[in-house]
C-alpha positions, 0 to 999 in steps of 0.5 A: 497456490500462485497462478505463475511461478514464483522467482526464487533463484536469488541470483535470476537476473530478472529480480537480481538487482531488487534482491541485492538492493534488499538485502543491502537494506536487511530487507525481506523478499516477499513473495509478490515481488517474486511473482512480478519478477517474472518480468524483470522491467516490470519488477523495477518499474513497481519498485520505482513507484513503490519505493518513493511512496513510502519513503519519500512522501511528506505526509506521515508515514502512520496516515500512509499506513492508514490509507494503506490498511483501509484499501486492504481491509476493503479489498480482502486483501490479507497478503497486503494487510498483514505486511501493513499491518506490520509497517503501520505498527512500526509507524507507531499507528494506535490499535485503537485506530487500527481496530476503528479501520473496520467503521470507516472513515466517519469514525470518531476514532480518526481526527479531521485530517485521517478522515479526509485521508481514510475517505479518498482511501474507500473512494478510490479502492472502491472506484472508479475514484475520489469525488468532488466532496472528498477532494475538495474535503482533503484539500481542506487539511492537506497541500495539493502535494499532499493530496496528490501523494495520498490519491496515489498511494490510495490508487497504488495500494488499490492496483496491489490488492488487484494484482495479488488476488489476480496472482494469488500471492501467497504469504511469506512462511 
């Protein structure tokens, strides 16, 4: 059971706007940004960060997704990867690497460049960030603009494993 109510009169003013966005996109409602809805500007404000990492990035989308399930996967966070896990197939993401997800970033399974992606990942989801060796090792095979996209969706996808287990956001049925 969610530690706050979930928003779930579609037309409430305070998720009315997203909701419509959604729908015009044929896009699904989760049930954590029902529960983030209880506070409207909060709500906007997640989707306006939100919304940009995953379409607006230029690193490939399979790496996001990548990146993505490996903070999941570290955090327990099963509301997080099982939405992921979702989007990273639609991606195109091999099972294998999904299935490698669980050895780290040192897999065999991952080239150079998803191993320097996946370790700012396990760095940062584990805190307090990235180090100097795994910077300095994505700077290696990424552009700063890349580095900066791949350090914040790793530090964003950390906050929404956070927020779901503080809110214990349930799954969609």
């Amino acid at each position: 059971m969610p530690n706050l109510p979930l928003v779930t009169n579609n037309e409430d003013p305070r998720i009315a706007k997203i909701y419509n966005e959604l729908l015009a996109q044929k896009r699904g409602f989760p049930n954590l940004y029902r529960l983030i809805g209880n506070s409207g500007p909060m709500l906007q404000a997640w989707c306006d960060l939100a919304w940009p990492l995953r379409h607006a990035a230029t690193t490939p989308r399979r790496l996001r997704e990548l990146v993505i399930l490996r903070g999941a996967q570290i955090m327990g966070a099963d509301y997080e990867w099982t939405h992921h896990l979702e989007m990273a197939h639609a991606a195109g993401v091999p099972q294998q690497k999904i299935d490698a997800l669980k050895d780290g970033w040192k897999s065999p399974a991952f080239d150079a460049k998803e191993q320097a992606a996946l370790r700012l990942a396990e760095e940062i989801t584990h805190g307090p960030g990235a180090s100097r060796e795994a910077m300095a090792q994505a700077r290696d095979h990424f552009g700063d603009d890349e580095v900066v996209e791949l350090v914040l969706t790793s530090s964003f996808y950390a906050c929404v494993g956070r927020m779901l287990h503080s809110l214990d956001v349930p799954l969609e049925k």
